[in-house]
Each structure stands twice: as C-alpha cells, then as structure tokens.
C-alpha positions as CSV (number, residue, x, y, z in Angstrom):
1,X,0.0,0.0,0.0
2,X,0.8,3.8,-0.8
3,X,0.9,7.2,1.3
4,X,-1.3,8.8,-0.5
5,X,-2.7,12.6,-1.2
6,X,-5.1,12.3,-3.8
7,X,-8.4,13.0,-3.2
8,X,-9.8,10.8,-5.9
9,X,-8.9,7.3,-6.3
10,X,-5.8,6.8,-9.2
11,X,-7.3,2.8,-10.5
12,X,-10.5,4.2,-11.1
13,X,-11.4,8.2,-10.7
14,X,-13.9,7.9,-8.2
15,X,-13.9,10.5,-5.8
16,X,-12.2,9.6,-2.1
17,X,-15.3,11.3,-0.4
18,X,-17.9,9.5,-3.0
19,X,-19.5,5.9,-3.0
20,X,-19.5,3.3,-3.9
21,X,-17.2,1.9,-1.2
22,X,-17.6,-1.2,1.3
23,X,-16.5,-1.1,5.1
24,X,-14.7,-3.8,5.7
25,X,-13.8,-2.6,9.4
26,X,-13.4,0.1,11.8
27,X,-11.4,0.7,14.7
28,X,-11.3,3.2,17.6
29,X,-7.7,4.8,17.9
30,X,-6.0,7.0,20.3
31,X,-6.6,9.7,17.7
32,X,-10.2,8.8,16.2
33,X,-11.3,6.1,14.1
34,X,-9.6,3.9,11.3
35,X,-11.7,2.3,8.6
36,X,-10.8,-0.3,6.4
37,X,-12.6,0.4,2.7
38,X,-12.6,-1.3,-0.6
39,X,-13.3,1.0,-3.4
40,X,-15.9,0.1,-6.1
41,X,-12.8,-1.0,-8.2
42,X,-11.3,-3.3,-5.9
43,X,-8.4,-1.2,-4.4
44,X,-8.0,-1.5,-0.5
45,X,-7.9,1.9,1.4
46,X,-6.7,2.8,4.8
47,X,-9.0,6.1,5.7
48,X,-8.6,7.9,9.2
49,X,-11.4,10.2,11.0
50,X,-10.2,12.6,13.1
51,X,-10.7,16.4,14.4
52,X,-9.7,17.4,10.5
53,X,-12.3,14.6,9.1
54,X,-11.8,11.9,6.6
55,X,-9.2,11.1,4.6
56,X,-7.8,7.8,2.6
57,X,-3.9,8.0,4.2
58,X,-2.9,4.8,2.0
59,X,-4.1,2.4,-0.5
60,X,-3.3,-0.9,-2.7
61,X,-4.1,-1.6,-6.2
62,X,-7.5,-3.1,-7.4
63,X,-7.2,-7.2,-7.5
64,X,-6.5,-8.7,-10.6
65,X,-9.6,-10.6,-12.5
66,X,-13.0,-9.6,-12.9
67,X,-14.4,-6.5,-11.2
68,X,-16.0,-6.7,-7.8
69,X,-19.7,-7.3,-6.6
70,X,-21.4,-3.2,-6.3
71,X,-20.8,-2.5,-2.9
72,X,-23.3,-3.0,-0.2
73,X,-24.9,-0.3,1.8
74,X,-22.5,-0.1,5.2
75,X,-24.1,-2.9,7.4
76,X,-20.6,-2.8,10.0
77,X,-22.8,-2.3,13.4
78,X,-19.2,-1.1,15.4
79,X,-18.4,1.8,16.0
80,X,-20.8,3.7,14.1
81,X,-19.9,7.8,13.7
C-alpha cells in the first residue's frame, strides 16, 4: 500500500469522499477512528477520522480478475460515527 494525497482514487477516478465503497472494518484509535474500505474498483484503502475529518492515508491496487460485486450499503454495526 501507498501514502497517499489524492483526493480521488488513481485505479478508477472515483472521488475519495464519493460511494460506492464497502466497510470492511473500523477501529477506535487514540486519535479517532480507522476504517478499512474497498473501493468500487477493488483497491484496499486505509482512511482515518479525526478532528480534521476523513481522509484515505494509503491504499493498494484493485485485484486482478473480474471487477468486484457493487458494494453494499455499510451494514458494520461497530463503531458507528
């Protein structure tokens, strides 16, 4: 995975801030929250939430092989914000 500054995702265009994306997990941090996403396109993203908001802070490559399944509304019941 890659630091990162983009505010749009570099596989795919979509917009860091925009859906579709799936939670795959969240943690509570001395700092705020980390979530673990999976873009529409398939590439894994690191985002923190904290006192300046969201942000995607690093993020892997989509997998190779057909596209993933549209993601799913956010069903994680932790640590909801």
């Amino acid at each position: 995975m890659t630091s990162t500054d983009a505010t749009v995702c570099p596989h795919c265009g979509r917009p860091d801030a925009g859906e579709p994306f799936r939670v795959l997990s969240r943690h509570i941090t001395a700092t705020g929250l980390t979530v673990w996403t999976r873009c529409g396109c398939g590439s894994l993203q690191v985002r923190v939430a904290d006192g300046r908001g969201t942000r995607v802070v690093s993020r892997g490559g989509p997998a190779p092989g057909p596209a993933p399944a549209p993601a799913r509304p956010d069903t994680a019941s932790c640590c909801r914000t």
